[in-house]
Every structure is written in structure tokens, then in C-alpha cells.
C-alpha positions, 0 to 999 in steps of 0.5 A: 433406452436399451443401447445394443452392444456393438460386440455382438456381431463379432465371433466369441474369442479364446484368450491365448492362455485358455488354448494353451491351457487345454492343448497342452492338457489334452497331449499331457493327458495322452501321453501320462495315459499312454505311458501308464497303459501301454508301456507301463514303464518309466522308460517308455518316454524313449518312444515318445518319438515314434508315438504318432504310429498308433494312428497307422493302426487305423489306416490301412498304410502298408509296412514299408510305408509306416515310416514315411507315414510316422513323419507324415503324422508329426506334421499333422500334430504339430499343424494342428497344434499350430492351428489351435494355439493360432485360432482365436475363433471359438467355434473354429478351436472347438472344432479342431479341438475335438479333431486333436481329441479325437485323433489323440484317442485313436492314437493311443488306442492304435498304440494300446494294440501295437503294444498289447502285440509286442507284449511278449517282449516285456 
């Protein structure tokens, strides 16, 4: 007689290790790409704080509001980022996941452009 798992009705769960593992990859990603495509030089990392403005790029978000918006746009990462490592739901973290994804590529690629302008500074 076949005995039916009692654990198939239950949602599939991520280990902790697994979603830090791909989190942490994705904004490791971002930023060695963004460093390597955009600023090119090993001190772009003291930018690294002002990296969430390439998101203003895609939002029409005026320019005295860019600096409120680059606090408002830390507080998304790091709730998203919250959500993902807390979320053991496998769908729940494959849907945020492909939000950060997402959001990661605008993100750099709002930078790529507000760098390309500011490239005659270099």
C-alpha cells in the first residue's frame, strides 16, 4: 500500500544559506559590474553610497527631490533584502528575488547613463 506524504501540502522551503547565497550574489554582481562598467576605477567604491540614484533615472523624480529619493530607495533595498533572507516560501522568494533582479538592472543601468554623462569629468 502506497502511504501519501503528509509533506505535500506544505509550501517547498529555501534553507537560510541558499538565500543568502543568491542575495548576496545578485548585489555582488551588481556592484563588481557597476564598478567595472561605470566608473572603471578602483575608487568608485566611494560612490557606493549614492548607488541607489540610478533608479531616479527611470522615475520621473525632479532634481531637488533626488536626494530625499536616494534615502527612499536604500529603504526599499534594505526591506527587500530583509524580505528575501526572512522569506522561506519558495515562491514568495522567487517573486522578490526577480523584483531585486530587476530593480538591480535598472539600477545600474540609470547609473551607466548618469555616468556616461558625467563622462567628460574623467
Amino acid at each position: 500500500m502506497l502511504q501519501e506524504d503528509s509533506r505535500s501540502d506544505e509550501p517547498r522551503t529555501l534553507r537560510f544559506l541558499h538565500r543568502l547565497g543568491l542575495v548576496g550574489g545578485a548585489w555582488l554582481a551588481a556592484l563588481v559590474v557597476l564598478a567595472v562598467t561605470v566608473a572603471g576605477s578602483p575608487t568608485a567604491w566611494l560612490l557606493l553610497p549614492v548607488f541607489p540614484v540610478g533608479l531616479a533615472d527611470w522615475l520621473p523624480i525632479p532634481e531637488s527631490l533626488r536626494f530625499v529619493a536616494l534615502f527612499c530607495f536604500w529603504a526599499f533595498y534594505i526591506s527587500l533584502t530583509g524580505c528575501l533572507l526572512a522569506c522561506r516560501k519558495q515562491k514568495l522568494f522567487w517573486l522578490l528575488y526577480a523584483l531585486l533582479l530587476v530593480v538591480l538592472i535598472l539600477n545600474m543601468h540609470g547609473c551607466q547613463t548618469i555616468g556616461n554623462s558625467f563622462g567628460h569629468i574623467r
